[in-house]
N, C-alpha and C positions, 0 to 999 in steps of 0.2 A: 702595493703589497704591504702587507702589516706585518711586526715583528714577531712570530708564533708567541714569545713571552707578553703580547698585548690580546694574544687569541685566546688563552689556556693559561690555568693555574696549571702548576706542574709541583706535581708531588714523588716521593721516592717511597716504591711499595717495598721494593726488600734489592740489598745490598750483596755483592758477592763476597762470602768469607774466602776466596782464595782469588789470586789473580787471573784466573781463566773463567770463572762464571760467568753469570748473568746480573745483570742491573733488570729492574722492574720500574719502571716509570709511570705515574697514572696524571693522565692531561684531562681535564675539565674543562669544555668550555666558559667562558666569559660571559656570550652570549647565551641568554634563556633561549634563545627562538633557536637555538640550531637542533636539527634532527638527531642527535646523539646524545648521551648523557656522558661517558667519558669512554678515553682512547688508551687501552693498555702499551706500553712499548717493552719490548722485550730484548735490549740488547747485549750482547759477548763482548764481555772485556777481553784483552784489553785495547781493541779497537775502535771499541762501541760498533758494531757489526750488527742492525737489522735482524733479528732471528724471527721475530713476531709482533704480528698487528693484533689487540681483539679491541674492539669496537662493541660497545654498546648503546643499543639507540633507545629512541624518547618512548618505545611500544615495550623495551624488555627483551628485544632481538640478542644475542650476541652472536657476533661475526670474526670468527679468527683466520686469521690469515698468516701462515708459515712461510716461511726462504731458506730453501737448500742450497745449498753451493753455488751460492755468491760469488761472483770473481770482480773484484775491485778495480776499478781506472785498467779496463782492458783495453779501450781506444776503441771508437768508431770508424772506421771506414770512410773516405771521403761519399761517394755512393749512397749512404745514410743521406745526405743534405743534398742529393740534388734532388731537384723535383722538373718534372717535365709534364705541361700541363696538356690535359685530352685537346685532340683536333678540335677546331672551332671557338675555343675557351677567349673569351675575350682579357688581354692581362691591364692592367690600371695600375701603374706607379704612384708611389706616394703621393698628394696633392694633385690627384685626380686625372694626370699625364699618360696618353696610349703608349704602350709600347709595342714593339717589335716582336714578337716571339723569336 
């Protein structure tokens, strides 16, 4: 995985005059070959708190994407992480060892 600041210029479109705004962030990619031309970020001070995606791609599309009521480091459930695989599923550990189900 690459450092996002080795993916994207990152520039600052507009700053919040008071401490509860929004920051505007606009990322460019690096690479020409990627299907986007840039990625708007839209974050709430003074958390930096996600508000908005819009995406612009290489045809002229734009794509926004909003986040209402966010709840932060709510914890997941152990339940989340198990996985229990269908009848029949053959399981292979690491370095290619059967296992047991």
């Amino acid at each position: 995985e690459e450092p996002l600041a080795s993916l994207f210029d990152a520039s600052l479109v507009t700053a919040p005059e008071s401490a509860r705004e929004t920051y505007r962030l606009r990322l460019a990619p690096r690479n020409a070959a990627e299907s986007f031309e840039e990625v708007l970020l839209t974050l709430r001070a003074p958390l930096f708190a996600l508000e908005e995606v819009e995406v612009l791609d290489s045809t002229g599309n734009r794509m926004r994407y909003r986040f209402f009521e966010i709840e932060r480091n709510r914890g997941l459930p152990p339940a989340a992480f198990r996985f229990e695989a269908p009848a029949g599923t053959e399981i292979v550990a690491a370095g290619g060892a059967e296992v047991d189900p």
